[in-house]
C-alpha positions as CSV (number, residue, x, y, z in Angstrom):
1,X,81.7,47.4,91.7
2,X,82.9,48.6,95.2
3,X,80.7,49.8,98.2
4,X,82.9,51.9,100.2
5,X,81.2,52.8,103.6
6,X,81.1,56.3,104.7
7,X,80.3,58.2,108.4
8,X,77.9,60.5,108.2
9,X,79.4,64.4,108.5
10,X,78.7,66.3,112.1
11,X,76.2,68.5,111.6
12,X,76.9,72.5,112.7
13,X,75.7,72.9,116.5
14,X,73.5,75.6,115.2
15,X,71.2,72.8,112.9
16,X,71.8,70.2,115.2
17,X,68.3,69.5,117.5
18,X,70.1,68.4,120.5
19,X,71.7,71.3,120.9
20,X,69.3,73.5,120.1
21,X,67.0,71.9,122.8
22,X,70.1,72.2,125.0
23,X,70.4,76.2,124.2
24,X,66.5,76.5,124.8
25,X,66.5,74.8,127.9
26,X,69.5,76.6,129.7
27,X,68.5,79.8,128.3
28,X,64.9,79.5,130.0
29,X,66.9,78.7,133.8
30,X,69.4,81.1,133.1
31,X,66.7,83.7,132.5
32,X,64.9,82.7,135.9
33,X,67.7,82.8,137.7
34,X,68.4,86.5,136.2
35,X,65.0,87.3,137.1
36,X,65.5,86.3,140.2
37,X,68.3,87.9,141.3
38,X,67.2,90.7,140.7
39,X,64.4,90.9,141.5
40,X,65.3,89.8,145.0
41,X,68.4,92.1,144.8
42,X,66.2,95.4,144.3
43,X,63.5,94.0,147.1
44,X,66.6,93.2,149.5
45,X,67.9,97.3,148.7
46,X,64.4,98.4,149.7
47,X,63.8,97.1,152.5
48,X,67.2,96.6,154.6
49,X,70.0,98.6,152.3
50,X,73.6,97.8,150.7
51,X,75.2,96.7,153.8
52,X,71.9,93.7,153.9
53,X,72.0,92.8,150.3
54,X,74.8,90.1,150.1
55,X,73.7,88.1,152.7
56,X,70.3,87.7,151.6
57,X,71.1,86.8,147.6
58,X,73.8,84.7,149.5
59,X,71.6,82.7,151.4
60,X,69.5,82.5,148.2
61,X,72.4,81.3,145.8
62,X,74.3,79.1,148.7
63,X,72.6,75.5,147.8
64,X,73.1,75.5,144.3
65,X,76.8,76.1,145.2
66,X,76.5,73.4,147.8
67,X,75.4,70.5,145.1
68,X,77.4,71.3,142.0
69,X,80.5,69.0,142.6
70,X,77.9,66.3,143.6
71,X,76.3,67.0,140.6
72,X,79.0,66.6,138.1
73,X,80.3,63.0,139.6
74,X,76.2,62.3,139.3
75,X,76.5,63.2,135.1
76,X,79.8,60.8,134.6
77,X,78.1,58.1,136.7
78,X,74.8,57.6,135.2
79,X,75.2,59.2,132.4
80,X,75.6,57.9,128.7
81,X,79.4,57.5,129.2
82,X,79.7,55.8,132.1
83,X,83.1,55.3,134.2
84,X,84.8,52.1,136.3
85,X,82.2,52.3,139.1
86,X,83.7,54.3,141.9
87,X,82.3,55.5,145.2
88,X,81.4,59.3,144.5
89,X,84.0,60.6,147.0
90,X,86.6,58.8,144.9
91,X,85.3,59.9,141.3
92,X,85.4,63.4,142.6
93,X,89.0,63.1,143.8
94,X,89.6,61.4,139.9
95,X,88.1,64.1,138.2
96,X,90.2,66.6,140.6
97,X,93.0,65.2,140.2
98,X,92.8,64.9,136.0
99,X,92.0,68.9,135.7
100,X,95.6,69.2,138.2
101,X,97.5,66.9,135.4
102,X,95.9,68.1,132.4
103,X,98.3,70.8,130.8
104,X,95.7,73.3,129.5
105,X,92.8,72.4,131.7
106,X,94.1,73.8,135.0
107,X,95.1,77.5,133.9
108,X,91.7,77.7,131.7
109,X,89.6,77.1,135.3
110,X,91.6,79.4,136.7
111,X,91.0,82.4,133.9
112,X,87.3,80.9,134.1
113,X,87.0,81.7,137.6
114,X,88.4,85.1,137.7
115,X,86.8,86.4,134.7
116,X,83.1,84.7,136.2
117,X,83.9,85.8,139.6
118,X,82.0,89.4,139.5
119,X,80.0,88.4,136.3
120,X,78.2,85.5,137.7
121,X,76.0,87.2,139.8
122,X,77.8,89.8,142.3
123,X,77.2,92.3,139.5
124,X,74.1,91.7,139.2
125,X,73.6,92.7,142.8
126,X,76.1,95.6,142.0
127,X,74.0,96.9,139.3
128,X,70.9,97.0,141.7
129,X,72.9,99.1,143.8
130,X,74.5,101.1,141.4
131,X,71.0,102.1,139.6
132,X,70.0,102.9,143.3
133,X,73.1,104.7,143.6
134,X,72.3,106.7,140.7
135,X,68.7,107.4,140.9
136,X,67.7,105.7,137.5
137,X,65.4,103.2,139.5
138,X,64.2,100.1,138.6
139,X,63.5,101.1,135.2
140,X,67.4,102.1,134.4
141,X,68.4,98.9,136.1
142,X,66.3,97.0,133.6
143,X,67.3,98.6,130.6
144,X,71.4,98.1,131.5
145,X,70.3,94.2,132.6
146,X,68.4,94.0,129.1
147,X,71.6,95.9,126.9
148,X,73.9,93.0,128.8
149,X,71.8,90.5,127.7
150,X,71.6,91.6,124.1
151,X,75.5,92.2,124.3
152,X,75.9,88.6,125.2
153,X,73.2,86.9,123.0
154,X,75.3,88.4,119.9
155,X,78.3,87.2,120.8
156,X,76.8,83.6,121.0
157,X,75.2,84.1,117.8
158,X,78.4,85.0,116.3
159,X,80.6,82.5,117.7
160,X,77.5,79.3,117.1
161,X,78.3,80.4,113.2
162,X,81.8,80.5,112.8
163,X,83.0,77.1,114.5
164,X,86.9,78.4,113.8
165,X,88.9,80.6,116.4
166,X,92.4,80.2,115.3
167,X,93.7,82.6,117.7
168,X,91.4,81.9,120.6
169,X,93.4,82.0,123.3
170,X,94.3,86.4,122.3
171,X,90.7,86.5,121.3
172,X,89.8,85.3,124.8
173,X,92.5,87.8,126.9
174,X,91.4,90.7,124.7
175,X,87.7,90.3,125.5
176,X,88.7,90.1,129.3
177,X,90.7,93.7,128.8
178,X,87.9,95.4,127.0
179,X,85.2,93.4,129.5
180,X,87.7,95.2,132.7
181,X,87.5,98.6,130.6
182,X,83.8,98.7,130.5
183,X,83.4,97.7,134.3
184,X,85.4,100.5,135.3
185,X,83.5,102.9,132.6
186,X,80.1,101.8,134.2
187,X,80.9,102.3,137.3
188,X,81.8,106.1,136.7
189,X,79.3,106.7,134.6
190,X,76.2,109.4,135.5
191,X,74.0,109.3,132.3
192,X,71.6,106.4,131.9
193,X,72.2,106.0,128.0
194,X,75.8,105.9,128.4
195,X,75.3,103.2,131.2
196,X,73.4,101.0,128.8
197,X,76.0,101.1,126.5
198,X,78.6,99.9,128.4
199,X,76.4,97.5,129.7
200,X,76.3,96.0,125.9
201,X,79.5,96.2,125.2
202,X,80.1,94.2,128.3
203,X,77.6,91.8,128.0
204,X,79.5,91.1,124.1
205,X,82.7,90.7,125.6
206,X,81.8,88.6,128.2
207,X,80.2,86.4,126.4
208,X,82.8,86.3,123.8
209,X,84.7,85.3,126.9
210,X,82.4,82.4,128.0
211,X,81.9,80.8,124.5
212,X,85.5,80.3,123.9
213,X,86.4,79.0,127.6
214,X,83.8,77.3,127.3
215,X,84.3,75.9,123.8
216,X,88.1,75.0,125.0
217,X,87.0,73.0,128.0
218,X,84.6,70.9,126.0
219,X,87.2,70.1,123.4
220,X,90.6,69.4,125.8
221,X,88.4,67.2,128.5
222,X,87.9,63.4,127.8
223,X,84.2,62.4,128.0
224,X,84.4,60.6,130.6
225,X,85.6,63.7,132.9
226,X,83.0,65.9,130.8
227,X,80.8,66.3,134.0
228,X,83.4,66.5,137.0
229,X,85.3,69.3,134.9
230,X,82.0,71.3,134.0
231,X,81.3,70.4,137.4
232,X,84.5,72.3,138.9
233,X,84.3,74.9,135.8
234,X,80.7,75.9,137.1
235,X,81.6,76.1,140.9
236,X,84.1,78.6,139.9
237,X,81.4,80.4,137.6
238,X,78.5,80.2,140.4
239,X,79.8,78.7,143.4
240,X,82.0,81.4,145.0
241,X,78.6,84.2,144.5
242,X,77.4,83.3,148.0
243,X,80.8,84.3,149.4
244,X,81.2,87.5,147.4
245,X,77.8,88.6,147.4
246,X,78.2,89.9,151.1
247,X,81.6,91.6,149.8
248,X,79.2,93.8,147.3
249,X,77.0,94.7,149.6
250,X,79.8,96.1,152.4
251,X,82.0,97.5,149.6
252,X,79.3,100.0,148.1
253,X,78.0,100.7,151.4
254,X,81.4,102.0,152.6
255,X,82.9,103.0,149.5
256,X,80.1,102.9,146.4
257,X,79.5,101.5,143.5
258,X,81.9,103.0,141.1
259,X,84.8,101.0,143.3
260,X,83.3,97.9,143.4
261,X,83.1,97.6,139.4
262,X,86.4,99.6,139.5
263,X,87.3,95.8,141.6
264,X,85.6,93.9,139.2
265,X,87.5,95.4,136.0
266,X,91.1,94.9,137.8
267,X,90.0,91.3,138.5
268,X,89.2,91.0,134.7
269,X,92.5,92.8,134.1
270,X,94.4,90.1,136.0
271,X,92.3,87.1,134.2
272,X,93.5,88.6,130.5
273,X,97.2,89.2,132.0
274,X,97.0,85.7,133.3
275,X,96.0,84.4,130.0
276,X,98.5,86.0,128.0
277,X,101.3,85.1,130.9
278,X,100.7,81.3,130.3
279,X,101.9,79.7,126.8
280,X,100.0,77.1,126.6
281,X,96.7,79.8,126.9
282,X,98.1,82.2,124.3
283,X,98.7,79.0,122.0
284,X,95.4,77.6,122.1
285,X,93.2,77.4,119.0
286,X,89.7,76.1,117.7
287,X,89.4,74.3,114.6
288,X,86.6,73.5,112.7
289,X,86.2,69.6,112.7
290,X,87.6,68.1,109.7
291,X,85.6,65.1,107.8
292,X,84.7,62.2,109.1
293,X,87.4,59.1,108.3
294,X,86.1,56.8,105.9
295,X,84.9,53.4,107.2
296,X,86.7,50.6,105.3
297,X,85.5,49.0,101.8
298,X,82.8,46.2,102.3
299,X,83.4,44.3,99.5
300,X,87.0,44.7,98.0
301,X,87.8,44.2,94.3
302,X,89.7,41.4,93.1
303,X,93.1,42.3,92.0
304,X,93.8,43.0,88.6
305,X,96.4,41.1,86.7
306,X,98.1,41.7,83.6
307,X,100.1,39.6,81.2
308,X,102.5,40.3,78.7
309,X,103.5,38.2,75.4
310,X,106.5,38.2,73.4
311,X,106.7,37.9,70.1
């Protein structure tokens, strides 16, 4: 009898505990900082105006910008996967200097970045303003924030299920066009309900957006770069806010909200053209993982033999 060894399948990341703590943990900072944001983004409009907005969130969102790279040589150095040890100044110059080389990693970061660069928190503060704008008051601004949310929560959901995008690279430029679309609707928009609903569909696509970039940079980067690149991937996500969030505040206070999400969809418009522009973008895919490769036989049977006789 022969005892083959076998490695155990990968469970789905929706049944798998890690990541489900994972999901459970970010969602509960990612809701704070929301909160937040807000929060402090309606206060700011109240008491000082559009022009004053900015650089208050700015000042707000400019030390988590400060300590992301730091961060991400931090996870490769001490964490479970652990490099040749370098000074941090030199593994951050490494990692910069893989994403540069890599063939698909450098044009992702940069459709990353301009597809998070109003979504990551300038229109946050541009929704304050625009609800402000608008007269809908707080309450309106909640209820667009809250049809985002929803919007992006089911595109999560639908993408945790199905772990195969064979076309993810169109999937990804055509939820930037519809996401630049509904930018532009919202920010013409007068009626509250109609607001709300653009504010889903915008939420769906963008998330669409950030699970497959997101997916794609986990599955092209080696492990041992995992943190420098999510490092660099996040800075362009979060890190540029306290830079542009003065821009929101001086753009609807001289020319309103409408052209500031009228910006915001013509930046997503130039992300999906970017995407489709690059081959090696339009080309890329996500497979399901196949099987895990059998280990070899312990014990191996001894060879058979078989004899003949002539009569």
């Amino acid at each position: 009898m022969t005892s083959y060894g076998t490695a155990a399948p990968a469970l789905p990341a929706y049944r798998d505990m890690n990541v489900l703590r994972w999901l459970a943990a970010h969602t509960a900072s990612v809701t704070g900082d929301v909160v937040y944001f807000l929060a402090l983004s309606w206060s700011a409009t109240r008491a000082a105006g559009p022009s004053q907005v900015g650089l208050v969130i700015a000042a707000g969102a400019l030390p988590r910008a400060v300590l992301m790279l730091g961060g991400g040589v931090v996870a490769d150095r001490f964490g479970p996967r652990r490099c040749c040890r370098r000074r941090r100044r030199d593994a951050l110059r490494d990692g910069l200097s893989y994403i540069r080389r890599h063939r698909m990693l450098a044009p992702l970061i940069t459709v990353i970045g301009l597809s998070e660069m109003c979504f990551s928190g300038p229109v946050a503060a541009g929704l304050v303003l625009l609800a402000d704008e608008r007269g809908w008051g707080a309450a309106g601004m909640g209820w667009i924030a809250s049809a985002f949310s929803v919007g992006a929560a089911a595109a999560a959901l639908l993408l945790a299920v199905r772990a195969r995008v064979p076309r993810a690279g169109p999937a990804m430029s055509g939820a930037l066009l519809v996401t630049a679309v509904g930018a532009v609707a919202l920010g013409h928009t007068r009626p509250l309900p109609y607001a709300v609903a653009f504010g889903a569909l915008i939420g769906l696509t963008n998330g669409v957006t950030a699970a497959v970039t997101g997916a794609l940079v986990q599955t092209e980067t080696e492990p041992r770069y995992l943190g420098r690149v999510t490092s660099v991937t996040t800075l362009c996500a979060l890190g540029l806010a306290p830079i542009l969030f003065p821009v929101v505040g001086i753009t609807v206070a001289v020319w309103g909200a409408a052209m500031f999400f009228t910006v915001c969809g013509g930046i997503c418009l130039l992300a999906a053209v970017f995407g489709i522009a690059v081959p090696v973008l339009l080309r890329a895919e996500l497979r399901e993982p196949g099987p895990a490769p059998s280990l070899p036989p312990l014990h191996s049977p001894p060879p058979s033999t078989s004899t003949s006789t002539e009569q």
